[in-house]
C-alpha positions in Angstrom: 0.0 0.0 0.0 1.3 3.7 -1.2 2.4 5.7 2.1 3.4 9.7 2.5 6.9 8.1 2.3 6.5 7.0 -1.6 5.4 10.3 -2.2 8.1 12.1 -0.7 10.6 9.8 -2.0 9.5 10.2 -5.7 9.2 14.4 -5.2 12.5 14.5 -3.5 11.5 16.1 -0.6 11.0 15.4 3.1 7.5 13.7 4.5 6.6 16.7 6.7 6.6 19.2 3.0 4.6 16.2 1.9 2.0 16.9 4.7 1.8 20.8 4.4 1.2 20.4 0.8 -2.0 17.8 1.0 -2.7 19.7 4.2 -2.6 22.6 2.5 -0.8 24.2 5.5 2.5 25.9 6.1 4.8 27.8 3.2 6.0 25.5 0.5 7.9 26.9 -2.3 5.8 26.9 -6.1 8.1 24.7 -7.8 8.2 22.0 -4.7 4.4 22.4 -4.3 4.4 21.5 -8.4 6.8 17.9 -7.6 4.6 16.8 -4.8 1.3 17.3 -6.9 2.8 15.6 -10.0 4.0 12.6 -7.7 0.5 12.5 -5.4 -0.9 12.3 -9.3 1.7 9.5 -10.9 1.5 7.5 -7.5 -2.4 8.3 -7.7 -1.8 8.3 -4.0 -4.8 8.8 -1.7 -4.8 10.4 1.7 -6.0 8.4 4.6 -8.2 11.4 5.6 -9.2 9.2 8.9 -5.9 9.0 10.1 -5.1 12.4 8.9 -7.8 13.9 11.1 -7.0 12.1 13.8 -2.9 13.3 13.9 -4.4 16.6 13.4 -7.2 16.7 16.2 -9.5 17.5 13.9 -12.6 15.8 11.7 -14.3 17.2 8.7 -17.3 14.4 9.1 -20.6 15.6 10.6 -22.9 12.9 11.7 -26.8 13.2 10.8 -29.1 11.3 13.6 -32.6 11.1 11.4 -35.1 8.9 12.9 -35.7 7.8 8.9 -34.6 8.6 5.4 -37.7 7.6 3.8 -40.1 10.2 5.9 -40.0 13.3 2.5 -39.2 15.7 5.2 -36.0 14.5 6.6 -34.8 13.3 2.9 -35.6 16.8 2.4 -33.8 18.6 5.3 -30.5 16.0 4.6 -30.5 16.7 1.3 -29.6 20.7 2.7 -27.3 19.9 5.3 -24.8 17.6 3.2 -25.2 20.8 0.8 -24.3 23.5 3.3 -21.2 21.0 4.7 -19.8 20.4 1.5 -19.6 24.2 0.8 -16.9 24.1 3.8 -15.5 20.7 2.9 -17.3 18.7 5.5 -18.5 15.6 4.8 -21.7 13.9 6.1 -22.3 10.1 8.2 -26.0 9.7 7.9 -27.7 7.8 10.6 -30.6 6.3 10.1 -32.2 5.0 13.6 -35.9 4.1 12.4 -36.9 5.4 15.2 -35.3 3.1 17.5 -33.9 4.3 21.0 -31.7 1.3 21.3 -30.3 2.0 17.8 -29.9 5.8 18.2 -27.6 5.2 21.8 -26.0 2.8 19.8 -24.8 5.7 16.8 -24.1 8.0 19.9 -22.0 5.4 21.8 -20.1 5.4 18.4 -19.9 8.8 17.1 -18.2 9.7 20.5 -15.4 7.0 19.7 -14.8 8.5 16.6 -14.5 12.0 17.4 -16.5 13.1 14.6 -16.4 17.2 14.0 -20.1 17.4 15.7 -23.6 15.5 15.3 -26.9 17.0 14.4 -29.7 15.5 16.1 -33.4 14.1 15.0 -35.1 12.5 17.9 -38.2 12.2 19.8 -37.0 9.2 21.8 -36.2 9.3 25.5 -31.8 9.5 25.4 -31.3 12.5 27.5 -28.6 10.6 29.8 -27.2 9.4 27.2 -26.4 13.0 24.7 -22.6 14.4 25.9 -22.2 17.8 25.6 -18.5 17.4 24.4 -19.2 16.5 21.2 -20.9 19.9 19.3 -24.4 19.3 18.6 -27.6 20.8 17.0 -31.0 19.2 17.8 -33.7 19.5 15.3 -37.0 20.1 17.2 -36.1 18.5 20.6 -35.1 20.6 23.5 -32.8 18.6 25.8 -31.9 19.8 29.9 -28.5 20.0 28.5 -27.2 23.7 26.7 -27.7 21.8 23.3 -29.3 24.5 20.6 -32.7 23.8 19.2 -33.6 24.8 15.5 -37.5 24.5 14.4 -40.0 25.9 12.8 -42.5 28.0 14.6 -44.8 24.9 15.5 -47.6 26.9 17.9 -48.0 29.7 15.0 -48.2 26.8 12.6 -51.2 25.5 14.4 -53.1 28.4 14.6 -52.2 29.3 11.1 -54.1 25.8 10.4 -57.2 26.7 12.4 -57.9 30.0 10.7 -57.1 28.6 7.0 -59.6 25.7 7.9 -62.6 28.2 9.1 -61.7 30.4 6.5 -62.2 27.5 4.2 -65.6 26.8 5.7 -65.4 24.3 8.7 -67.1 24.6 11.6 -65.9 21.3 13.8 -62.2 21.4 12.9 -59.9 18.5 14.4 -56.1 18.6 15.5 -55.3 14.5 14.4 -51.9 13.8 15.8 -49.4 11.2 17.7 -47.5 12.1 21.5 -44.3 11.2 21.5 -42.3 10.2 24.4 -41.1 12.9 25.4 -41.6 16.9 25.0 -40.8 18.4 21.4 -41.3 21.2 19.7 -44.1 19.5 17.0 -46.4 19.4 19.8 -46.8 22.9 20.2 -48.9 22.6 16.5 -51.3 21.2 18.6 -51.4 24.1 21.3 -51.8 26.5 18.9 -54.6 25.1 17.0 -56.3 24.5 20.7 -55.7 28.4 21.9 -56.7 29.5 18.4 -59.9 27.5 18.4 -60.7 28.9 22.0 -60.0 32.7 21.0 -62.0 32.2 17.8 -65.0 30.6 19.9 -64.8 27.0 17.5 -65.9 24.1 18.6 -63.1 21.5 17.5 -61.6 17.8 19.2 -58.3 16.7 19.8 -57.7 13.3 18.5 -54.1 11.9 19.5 -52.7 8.2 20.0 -48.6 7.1 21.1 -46.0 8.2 18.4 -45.4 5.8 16.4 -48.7 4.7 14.7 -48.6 1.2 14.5 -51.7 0.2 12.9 -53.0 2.6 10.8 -56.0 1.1 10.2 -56.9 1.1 14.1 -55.8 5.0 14.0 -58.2 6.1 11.2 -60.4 3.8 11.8 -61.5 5.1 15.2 -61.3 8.8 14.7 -63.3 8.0 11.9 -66.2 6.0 13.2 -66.1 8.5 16.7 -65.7 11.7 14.7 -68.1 11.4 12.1 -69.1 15.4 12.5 -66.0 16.9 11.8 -65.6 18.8 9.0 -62.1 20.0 9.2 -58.8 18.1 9.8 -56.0 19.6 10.5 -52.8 16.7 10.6 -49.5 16.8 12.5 -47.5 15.9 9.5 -48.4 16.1 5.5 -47.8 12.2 5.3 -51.3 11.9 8.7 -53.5 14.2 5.9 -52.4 12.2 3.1 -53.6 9.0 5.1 -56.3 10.2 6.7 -57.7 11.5 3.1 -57.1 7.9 1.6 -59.0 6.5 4.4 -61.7 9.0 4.4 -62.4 8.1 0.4 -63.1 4.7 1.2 -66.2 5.8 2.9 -67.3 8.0 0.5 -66.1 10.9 2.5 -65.0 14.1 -0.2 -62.2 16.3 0.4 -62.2 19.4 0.2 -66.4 19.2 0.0 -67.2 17.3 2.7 -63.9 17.8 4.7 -61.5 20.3 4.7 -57.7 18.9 4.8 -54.5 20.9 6.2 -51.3 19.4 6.5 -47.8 20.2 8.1 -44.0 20.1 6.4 -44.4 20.9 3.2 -43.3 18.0 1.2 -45.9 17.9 -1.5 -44.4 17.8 -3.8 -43.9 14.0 -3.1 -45.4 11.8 -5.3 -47.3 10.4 -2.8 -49.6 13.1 -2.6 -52.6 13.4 -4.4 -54.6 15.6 -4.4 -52.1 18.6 -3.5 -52.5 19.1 0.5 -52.9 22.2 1.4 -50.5 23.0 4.0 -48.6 24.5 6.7 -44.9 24.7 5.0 -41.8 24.5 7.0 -38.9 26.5 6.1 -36.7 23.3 5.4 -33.5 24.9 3.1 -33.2 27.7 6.0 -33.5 25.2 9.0 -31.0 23.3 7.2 -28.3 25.9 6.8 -29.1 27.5 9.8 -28.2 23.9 11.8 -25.1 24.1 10.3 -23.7 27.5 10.7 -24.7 27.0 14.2 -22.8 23.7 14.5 -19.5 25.3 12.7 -20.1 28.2 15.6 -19.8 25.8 18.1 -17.0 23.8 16.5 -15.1 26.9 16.7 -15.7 27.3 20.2 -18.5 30.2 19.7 -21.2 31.3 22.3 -24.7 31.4 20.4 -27.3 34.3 21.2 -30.1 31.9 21.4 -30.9 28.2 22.8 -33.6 27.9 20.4 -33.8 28.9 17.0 -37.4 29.4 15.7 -38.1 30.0 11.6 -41.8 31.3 10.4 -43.9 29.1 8.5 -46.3 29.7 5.3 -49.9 28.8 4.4 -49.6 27.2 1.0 -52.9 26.5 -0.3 -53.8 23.5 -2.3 -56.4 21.4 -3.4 -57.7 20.1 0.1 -59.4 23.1 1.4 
């Protein structure tokens, strides 16, 4: 296997020149920098960035914890972060948990061995002991004890956002359909703002919520349809509830947008899954995205933040569901 030595030996010069030139660190002289390029391209010699980083203290790899890649949301939000880190030559570990506590202490347990540059965090599972502060980190939506900075959307503005767009549409019983999760996060503040919206607007409307995660969703739409037969407004946690609850609701005849009204929250219509187009409450995902980062890279660098938690304004965008 090619080694720094081969290089050095086949440029003439000494190792530690070698170094400062792939490191692009230290003065090198033109024509030397010109011999170690031309021998790093004859050898086509390859860098063991791992064991570079570690030498140097330093890691350019950002670990993503997403609780799954198939959700259009997080695909979505990924899909920004790897582009903000590659701008500064970062490179991104994505870990995909499913959801599963066991599997997300598991990626934690490991990404503190490997002294990655810092982790951003997706999780509504229970692992406070378990998140070290000497790693940098980012949560996305969860607010742990620790000082770890929070970026979201603005979830309670969200929710009354829905209930308005859903009277102004025509409904009179609206529902807030839903899952809890384990523990505290900043989606469930969609539901408090639909609630305090519905009680300053004098509306009538029902709460309809089960354990996060939905196991059976026949069971789930099932029962809130058979018990809620008078609503005539839904407003759902995510896009990917409205898009489920309207499939269901066709089945028995029910029409959307005439019979029901239909808002959903992320954003990620433009999924293929959807159809009709949900009418929606639309995150900001690019800016969350970049925003996570530039706050990581602050607290790589050692940088007090002004805020613990970040919150971005959200949109209406009308569709075909209301």
């Amino acid at each position: 296997m090619l080694s720094i030595k081969d290089v050095a030996q086949l440029a003439g010069v000494a190792v530690g020149t070698v170094s400062r030139v792939i490191n692009n660190s230290g003065a090198v002289k033109p024509e030397t920098r010109r011999r170690v390029e031309q021998a790093i391209q004859e050898l086509n010699y390859v860098p063991n960035e791992v064991a570079r980083n570690f030498k140097m203290q330093k890691s350019k790899m950002v670990a993503l914890l997403l609780p799954s890649i198939w959700h259009p949301f997080f695909s979505e939000l990924a899909y920004y972060i790897e582009d903000e880190l590659d701008r500064e030559g970062y490179k991104l570990m994505l870990c995909n948990s499913s959801g599963k506590p066991e599997k997300e202490l598991y990626y934690l347990e490991m990404l503190q061995q490997n002294k990655v540059a810092g982790i951003v965090g997706i999780t509504y599972n229970d692992i406070e002991s378990s998140v070290s502060t000497d790693i940098p980190i980012v949560s996305i939506d969860r607010h742990f004890s620790k000082k770890i900075t929070c970026v979201t959307s603005d979830n309670y503005e969200g929710g009354r956002l829905a209930l308005r767009e859903l009277v102004k549409a025509g409904a009179r019983k609206p529902a807030f359909m839903g899952s809890v999760t384990a523990v505290y996060s900043e989606t469930m503040k969609r539901r408090e703002g639909f609630v305090d919206e519905a009680k300053a607007m004098g509306v009538d409307y029902v709460v309809y919520e089960k354990p996060d995660p939905v196991t059976d969703d026949d069971i789930y739409y099932g029962e809130f349809l058979r018990d809620h037969a008078d609503v005539d407004g839904v407003f759902a946690i995510t896009d990917m509830f409205a898009a489920k609850y309207i499939e269901r609701a066709r089945e028995q005849n029910i029409r959307v947008p005439e019979d029901v009204k239909v808002v959903g929250y992320d954003g990620i219509q433009d999924h293929a899954y959807f159809h009709p187009l949900i009418s929606t409450i639309r995150q900001p995902v690019e800016e969350m995205a970049r925003m996570t980062i530039q706050l990581l890279y602050k607290k790589i660098r050692g940088e007090s933040l002004d805020l613990e938690t970040y919150r971005l304004p959200v949109t209406f965008r009308p569709g075909e569901t209301t």
